[in-house]
RODO-2510 file (C-alpha; in nm, 4 decimals, decimal comma):
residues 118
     n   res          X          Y          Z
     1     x     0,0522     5,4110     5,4125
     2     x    -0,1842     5,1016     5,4227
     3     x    -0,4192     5,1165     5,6815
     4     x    -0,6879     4,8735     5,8098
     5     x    -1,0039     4,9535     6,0093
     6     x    -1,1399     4,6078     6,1130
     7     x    -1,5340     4,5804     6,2820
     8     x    -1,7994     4,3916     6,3738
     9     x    -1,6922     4,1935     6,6993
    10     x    -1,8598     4,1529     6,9874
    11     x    -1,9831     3,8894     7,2516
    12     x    -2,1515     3,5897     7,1184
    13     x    -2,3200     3,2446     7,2276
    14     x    -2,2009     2,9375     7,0635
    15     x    -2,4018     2,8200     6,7728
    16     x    -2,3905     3,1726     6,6785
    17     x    -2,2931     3,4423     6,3985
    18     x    -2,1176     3,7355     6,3264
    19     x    -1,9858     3,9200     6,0043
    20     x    -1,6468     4,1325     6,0231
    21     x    -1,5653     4,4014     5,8289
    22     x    -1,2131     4,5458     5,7415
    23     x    -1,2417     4,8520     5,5386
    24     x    -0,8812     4,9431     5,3688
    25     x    -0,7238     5,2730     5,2991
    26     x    -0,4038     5,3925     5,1091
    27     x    -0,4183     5,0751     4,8630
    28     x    -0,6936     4,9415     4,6067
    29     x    -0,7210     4,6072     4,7237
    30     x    -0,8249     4,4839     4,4054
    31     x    -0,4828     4,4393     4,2904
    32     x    -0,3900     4,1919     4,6107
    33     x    -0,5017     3,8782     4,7847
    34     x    -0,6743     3,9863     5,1256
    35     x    -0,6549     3,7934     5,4332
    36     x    -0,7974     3,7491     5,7900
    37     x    -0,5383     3,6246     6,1069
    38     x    -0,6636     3,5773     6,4497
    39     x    -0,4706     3,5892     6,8011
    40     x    -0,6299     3,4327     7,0484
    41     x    -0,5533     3,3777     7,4142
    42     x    -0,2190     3,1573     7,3057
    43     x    -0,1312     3,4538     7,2084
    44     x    -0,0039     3,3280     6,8371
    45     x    -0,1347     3,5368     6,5110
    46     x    -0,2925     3,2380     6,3103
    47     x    -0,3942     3,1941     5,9095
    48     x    -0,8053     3,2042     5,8716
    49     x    -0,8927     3,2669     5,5252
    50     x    -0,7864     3,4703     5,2071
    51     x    -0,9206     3,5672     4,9167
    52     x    -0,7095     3,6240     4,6180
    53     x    -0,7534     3,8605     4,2695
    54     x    -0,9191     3,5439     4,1051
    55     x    -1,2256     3,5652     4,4179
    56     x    -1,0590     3,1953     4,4865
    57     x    -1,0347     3,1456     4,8608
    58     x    -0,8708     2,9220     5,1485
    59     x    -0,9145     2,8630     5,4681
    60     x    -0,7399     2,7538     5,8193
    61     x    -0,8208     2,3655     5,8801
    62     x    -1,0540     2,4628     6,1790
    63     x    -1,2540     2,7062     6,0117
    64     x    -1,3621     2,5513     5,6639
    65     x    -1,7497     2,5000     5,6217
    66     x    -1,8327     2,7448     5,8819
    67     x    -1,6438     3,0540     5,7732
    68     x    -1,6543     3,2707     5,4500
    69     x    -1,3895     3,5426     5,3059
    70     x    -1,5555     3,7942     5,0898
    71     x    -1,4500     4,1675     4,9493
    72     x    -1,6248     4,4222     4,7834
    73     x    -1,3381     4,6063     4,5621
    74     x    -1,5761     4,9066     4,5299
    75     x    -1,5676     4,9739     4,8389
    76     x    -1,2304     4,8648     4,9470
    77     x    -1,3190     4,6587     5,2044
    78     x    -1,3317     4,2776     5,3049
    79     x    -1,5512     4,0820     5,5174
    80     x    -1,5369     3,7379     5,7752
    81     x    -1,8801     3,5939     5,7586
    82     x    -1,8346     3,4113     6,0494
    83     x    -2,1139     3,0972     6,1582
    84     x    -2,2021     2,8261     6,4071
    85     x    -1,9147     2,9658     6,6293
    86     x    -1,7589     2,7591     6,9136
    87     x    -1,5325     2,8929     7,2224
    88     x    -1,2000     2,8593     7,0490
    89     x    -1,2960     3,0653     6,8071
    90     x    -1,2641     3,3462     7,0645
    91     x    -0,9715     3,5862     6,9474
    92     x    -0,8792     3,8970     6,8410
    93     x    -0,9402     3,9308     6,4022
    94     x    -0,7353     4,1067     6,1932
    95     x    -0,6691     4,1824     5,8450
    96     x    -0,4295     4,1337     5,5991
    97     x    -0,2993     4,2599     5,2305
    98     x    -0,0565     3,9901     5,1092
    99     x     0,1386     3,9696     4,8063
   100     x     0,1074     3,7169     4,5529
   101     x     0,3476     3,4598     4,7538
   102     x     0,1396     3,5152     5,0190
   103     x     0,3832     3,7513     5,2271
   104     x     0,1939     4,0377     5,4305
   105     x     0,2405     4,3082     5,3450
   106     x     0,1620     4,6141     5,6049
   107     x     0,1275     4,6842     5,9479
   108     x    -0,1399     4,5093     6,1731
   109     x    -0,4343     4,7338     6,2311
   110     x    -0,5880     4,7307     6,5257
   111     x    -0,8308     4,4223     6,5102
   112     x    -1,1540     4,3206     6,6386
   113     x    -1,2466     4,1145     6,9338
   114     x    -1,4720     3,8153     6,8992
   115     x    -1,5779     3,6691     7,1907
   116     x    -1,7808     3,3245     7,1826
   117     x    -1,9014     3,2269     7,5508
   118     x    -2,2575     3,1108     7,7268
***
């Protein structure tokens, strides 16, 4: 069974930065696109960024420029370097093995809060 151990949350002041981590067990995540979701306080599990096999990446509309999707395959894990962060991007972060269509693929794990407040 997949499992994923996401870190690196915590309370921050707009403007600010933080880097997530999501290490991955039970799969080589080499061989799949990895992604990062977010919940926030609307409750609704929303698309931030994924990196494919290829290292080519996407991101959610309110995220690009300021957020960057990495993974070290050596390590099996994946990372959210997250910058200049504003209020609404206040949520619980999770992530995500997908398949090549972009279906996901596993249970959630159980995420890491990211709080951006003065």
């Amino acid at each position: 069974q997949v499992q994923f151990v996401e870190s690196g949350g915590g309370l921050v002041q707009p403007g600010g930065s933080l880097t997530l981590s999501c290490v991955v067990s039970g799969s080589d995540v080499s061989r799949y696109a990895m992604a990062w979701y977010r919940q926030g306080l609307d409750n609704k599990r929303n698309f931030v960024a994924q990196i494919n096999i290829f290292a080519a990446t996407k991101y959610g509309e309110s995220v690009k420029g300021r957020f960057t999707i990495s993974r070290d395959n050596a390590k099996n894990e994946v990372y959210l370097e997250m910058r200049d962060l504003k209020p609404d991007d206040t949520a619980v972060y999770y992530c995500m093995r997908q398949a090549i269509d972009g279906t996901n693929l596993d249970p959630w794990g159980p995420g890491t809060q990211v709080t951006v407040s003065s």
